[in-house]
C-alpha positions in Angstrom: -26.1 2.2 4.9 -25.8 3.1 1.3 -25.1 6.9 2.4 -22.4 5.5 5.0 -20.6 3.3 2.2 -20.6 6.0 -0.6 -19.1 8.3 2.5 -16.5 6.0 3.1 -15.8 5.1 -0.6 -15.2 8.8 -1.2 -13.1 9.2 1.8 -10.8 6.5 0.4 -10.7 7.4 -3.0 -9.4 11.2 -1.8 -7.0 9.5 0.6 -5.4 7.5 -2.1 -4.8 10.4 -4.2 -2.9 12.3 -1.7 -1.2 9.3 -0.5 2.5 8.7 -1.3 3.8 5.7 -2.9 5.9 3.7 -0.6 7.6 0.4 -2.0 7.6 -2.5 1.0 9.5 -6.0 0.7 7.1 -8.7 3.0 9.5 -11.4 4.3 8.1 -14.9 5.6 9.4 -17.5 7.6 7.7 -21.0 8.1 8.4 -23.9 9.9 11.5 -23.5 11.2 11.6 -26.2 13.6 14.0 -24.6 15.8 16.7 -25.7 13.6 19.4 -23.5 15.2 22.3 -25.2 14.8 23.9 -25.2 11.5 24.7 -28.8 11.2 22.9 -31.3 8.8 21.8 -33.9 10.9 20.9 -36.5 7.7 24.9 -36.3 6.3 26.3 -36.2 9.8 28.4 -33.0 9.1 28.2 -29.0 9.9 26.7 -27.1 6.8 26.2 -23.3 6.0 23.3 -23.9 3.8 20.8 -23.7 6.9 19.9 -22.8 10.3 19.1 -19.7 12.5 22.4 -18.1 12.3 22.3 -18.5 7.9 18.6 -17.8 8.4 19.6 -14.2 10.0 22.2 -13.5 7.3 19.3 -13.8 5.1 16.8 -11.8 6.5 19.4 -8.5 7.4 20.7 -8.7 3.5 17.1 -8.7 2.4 16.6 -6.1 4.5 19.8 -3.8 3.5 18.3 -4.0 0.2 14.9 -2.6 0.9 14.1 0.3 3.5 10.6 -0.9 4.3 10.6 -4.1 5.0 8.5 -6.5 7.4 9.2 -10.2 8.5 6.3 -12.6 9.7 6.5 -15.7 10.7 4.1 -18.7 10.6 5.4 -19.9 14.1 6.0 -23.9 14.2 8.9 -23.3 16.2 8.9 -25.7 18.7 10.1 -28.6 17.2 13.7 -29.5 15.6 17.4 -29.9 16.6 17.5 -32.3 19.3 
């Protein structure tokens, strides 16, 4: 086991040093609610300050900026505008 683990501790260490340097922006989204509307519910009026449409705008600006770029999402979606 020891053998095995200095093995793969070597391999690692020479793969780092050839690898490239690659700069990656992680996006997250969480709890949504299947808000899709963009209308604020609590002051009775339409609103550009959220929902899946503003939510989108978001996301493709962040990812304009960066070339790598990943988005997860913590799911919750479900559950929101009736």
């Amino acid at each position: 086991m020891i053998k095995f683990s200095a093995t793969l501790l070597a391999t690692l260490i020479a793969a780092s040093v050839n690898a490239a340097t690659v700069d990656l922006r992680i996006m997250e989204t969480t709890d949504l609610h299947s808000n899709m509307m963009d209308f604020d519910y609590y002051k009775d009026t339409a609103t550009e300050k959220f929902g899946l449409v503003r939510t989108a705008s978001l996301i493709n600006d962040a990812r304009n900026e960066v070339k790598n770029s990943v988005l997860v999402d913590n799911g919750d979606l479900i559950q929101g505008s009736p």
